[in-house]
C-alpha positions as a Markdown table, in Angstrom:
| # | Residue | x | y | z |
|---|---|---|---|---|
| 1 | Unk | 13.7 | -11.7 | 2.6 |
| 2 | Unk | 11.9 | -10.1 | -0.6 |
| 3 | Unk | 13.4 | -7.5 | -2.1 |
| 4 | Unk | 11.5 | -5.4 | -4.9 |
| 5 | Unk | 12.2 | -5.7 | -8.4 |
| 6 | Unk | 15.0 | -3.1 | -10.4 |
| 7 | Unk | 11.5 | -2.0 | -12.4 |
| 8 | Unk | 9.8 | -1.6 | -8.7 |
| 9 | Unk | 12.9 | 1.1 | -8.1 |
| 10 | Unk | 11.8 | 2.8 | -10.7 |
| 11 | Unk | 8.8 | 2.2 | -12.4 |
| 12 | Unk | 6.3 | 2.0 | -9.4 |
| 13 | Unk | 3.9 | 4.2 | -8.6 |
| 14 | Unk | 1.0 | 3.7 | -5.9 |
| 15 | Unk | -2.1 | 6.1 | -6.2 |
| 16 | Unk | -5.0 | 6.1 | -2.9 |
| 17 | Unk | -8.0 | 5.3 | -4.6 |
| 18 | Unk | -11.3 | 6.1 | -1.6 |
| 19 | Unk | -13.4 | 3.5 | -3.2 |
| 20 | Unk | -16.1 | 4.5 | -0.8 |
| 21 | Unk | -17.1 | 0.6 | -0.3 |
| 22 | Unk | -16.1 | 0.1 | 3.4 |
| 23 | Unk | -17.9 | -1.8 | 6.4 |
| 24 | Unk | -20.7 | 0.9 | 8.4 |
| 25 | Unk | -20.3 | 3.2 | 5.0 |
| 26 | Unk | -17.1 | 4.5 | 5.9 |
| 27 | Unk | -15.0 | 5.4 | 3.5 |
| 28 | Unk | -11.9 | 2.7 | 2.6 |
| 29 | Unk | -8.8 | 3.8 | 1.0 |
| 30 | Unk | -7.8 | 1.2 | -1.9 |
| 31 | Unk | -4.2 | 1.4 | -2.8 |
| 32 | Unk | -3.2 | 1.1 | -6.4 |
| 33 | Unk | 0.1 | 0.2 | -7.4 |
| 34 | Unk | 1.7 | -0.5 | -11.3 |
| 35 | Unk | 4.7 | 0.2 | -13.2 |
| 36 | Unk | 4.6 | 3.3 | -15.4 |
| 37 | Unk | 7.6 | 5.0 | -17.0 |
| 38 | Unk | 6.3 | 8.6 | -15.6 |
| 39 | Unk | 3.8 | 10.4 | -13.2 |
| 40 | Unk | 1.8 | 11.0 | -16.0 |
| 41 | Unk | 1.7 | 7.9 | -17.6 |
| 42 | Unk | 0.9 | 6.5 | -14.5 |
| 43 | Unk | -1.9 | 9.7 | -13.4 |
| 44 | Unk | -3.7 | 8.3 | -17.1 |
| 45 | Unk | -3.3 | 4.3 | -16.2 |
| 46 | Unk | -4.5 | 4.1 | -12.9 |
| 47 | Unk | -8.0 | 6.6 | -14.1 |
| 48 | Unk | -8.5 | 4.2 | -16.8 |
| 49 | Unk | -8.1 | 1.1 | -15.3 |
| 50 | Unk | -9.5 | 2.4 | -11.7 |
| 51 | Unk | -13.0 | 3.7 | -14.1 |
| 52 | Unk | -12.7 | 0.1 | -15.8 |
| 53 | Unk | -12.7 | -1.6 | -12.2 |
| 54 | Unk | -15.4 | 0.8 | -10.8 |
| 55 | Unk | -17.7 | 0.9 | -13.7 |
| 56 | Unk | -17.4 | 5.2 | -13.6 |
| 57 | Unk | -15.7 | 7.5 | -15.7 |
| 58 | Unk | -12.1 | 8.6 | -14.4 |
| 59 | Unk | -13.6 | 12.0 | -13.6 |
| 60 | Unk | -16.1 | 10.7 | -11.0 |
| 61 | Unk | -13.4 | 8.9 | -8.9 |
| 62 | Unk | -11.9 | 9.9 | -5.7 |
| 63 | Unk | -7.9 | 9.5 | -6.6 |
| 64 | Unk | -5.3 | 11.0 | -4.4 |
| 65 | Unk | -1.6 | 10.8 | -3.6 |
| 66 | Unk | -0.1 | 9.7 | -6.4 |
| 67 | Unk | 3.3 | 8.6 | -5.2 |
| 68 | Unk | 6.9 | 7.2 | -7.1 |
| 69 | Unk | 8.4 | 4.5 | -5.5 |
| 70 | Unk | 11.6 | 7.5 | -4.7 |
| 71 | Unk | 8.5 | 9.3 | -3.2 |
| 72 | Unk | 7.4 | 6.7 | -0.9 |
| 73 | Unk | 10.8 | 5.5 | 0.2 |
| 74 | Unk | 11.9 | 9.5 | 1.0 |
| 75 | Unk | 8.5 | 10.2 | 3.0 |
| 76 | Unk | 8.6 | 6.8 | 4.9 |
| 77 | Unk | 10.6 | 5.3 | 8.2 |
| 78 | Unk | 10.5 | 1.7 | 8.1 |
| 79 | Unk | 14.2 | 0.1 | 7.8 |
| 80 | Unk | 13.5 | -1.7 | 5.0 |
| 81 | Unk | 13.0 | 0.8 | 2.2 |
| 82 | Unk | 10.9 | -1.4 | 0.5 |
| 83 | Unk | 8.4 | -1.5 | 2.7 |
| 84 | Unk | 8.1 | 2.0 | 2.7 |
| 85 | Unk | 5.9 | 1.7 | -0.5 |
| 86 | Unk | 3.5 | 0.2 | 2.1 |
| 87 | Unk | 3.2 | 2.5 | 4.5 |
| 88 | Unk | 0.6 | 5.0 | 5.2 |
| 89 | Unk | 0.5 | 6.5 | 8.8 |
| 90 | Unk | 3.7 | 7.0 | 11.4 |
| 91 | Unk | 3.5 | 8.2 | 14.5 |
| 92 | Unk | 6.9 | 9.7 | 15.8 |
| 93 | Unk | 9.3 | 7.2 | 14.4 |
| 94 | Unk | 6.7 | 4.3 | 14.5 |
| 95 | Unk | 4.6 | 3.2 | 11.5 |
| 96 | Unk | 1.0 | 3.1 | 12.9 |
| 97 | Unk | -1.0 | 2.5 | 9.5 |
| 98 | Unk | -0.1 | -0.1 | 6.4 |
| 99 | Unk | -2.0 | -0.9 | 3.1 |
| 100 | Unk | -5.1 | -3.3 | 3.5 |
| 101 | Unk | -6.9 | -3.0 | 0.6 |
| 102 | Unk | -3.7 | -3.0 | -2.4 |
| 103 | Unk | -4.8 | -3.3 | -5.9 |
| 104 | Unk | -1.4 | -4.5 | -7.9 |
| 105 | Unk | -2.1 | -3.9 | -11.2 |
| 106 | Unk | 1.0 | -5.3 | -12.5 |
| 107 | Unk | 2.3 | -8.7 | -12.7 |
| 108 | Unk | 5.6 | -8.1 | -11.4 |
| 109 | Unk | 5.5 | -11.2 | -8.4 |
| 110 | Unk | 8.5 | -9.3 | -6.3 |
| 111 | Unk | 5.5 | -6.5 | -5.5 |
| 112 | Unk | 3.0 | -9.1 | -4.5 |
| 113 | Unk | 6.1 | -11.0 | -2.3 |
| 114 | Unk | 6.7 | -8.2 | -0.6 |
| 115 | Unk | 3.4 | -7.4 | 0.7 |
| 116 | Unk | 3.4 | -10.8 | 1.8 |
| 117 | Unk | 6.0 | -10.7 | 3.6 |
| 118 | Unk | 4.8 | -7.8 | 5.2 |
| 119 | Unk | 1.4 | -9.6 | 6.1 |
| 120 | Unk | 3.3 | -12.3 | 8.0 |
| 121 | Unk | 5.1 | -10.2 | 10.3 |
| 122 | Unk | 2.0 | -7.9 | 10.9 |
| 123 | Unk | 0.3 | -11.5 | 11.8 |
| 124 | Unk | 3.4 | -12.5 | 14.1 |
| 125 | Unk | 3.6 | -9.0 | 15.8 |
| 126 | Unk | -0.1 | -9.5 | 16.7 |
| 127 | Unk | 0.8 | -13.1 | 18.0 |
| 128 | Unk | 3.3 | -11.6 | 19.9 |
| 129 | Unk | 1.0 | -8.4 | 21.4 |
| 130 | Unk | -1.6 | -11.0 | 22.2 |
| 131 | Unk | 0.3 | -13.0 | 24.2 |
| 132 | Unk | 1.8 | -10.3 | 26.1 |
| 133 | Unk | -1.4 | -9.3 | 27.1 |
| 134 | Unk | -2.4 | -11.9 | 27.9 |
| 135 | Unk | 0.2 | -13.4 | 30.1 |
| 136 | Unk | -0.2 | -9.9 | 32.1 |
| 137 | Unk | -4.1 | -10.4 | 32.6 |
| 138 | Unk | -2.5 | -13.8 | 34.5 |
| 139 | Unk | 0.3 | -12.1 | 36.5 |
């Protein structure tokens, strides 16, 4: 199992970026994650490089929730604190919403491995869900 990096403990930081690009013009929620020694290192680096990406000036973007990873593994549920940095909806003590549209703007591969990891057992649970269905649609 992938385990983040010692600079992931505490250098990340994730901001929600609404990009505004999403299917039938709804609004889609890009999440944006490097490695900055503080929140306000991090509040400069992710205008700059989201303007860079988005061809606007910091000032026009829609930039929200910027989180630590501490922040992210206090306000989270999922067992594996690590994953926490992925979450973004819960429902009682269920995680109902993940990240689907990161931006890792850092090259630190334990990030990237993680998130992975996560998309294979989001893919296996769905395996799973479909097959219960099904097999009660034949019972």
């Amino acid at each position: 199992m992938t385990q983040l990096s010692d600079d992931c403990h505490t250098s990340l930081f994730r901001i929600l970026w609404d990009s505004g690009e999403g299917s039938d013009d709804s609004d889609v929620l890009v999440a944006a994650f490097a490695l900055e020694s503080t929140r306000e290192s991090a509040r400069r680096f992710f205008g700059a490089a989201l303007a860079l990406i988005a061809g606007r000036p910091a000032g026009e973007l829609d930039l929200s929730r910027l989180d630590s990873y501490r922040d992210l593994v206090n306000n989270g549920i999922s067992d594996d604190e690590d994953l926490r940095v992925f979450e973004t909806a819960w429902r009682g003590v269920t995680v109902t919403g993940w990240v689907g549209r990161p931006l890792f703007l850092t090259t630190d591969p334990t990030l990237v491995g993680k998130w992975a990891q996560l998309q294979a057992d989001l893919a296996v649970q769905a395996a799973h869900d479909a097959i219960g269905r099904a097999g009660a649609r034949d019972a």
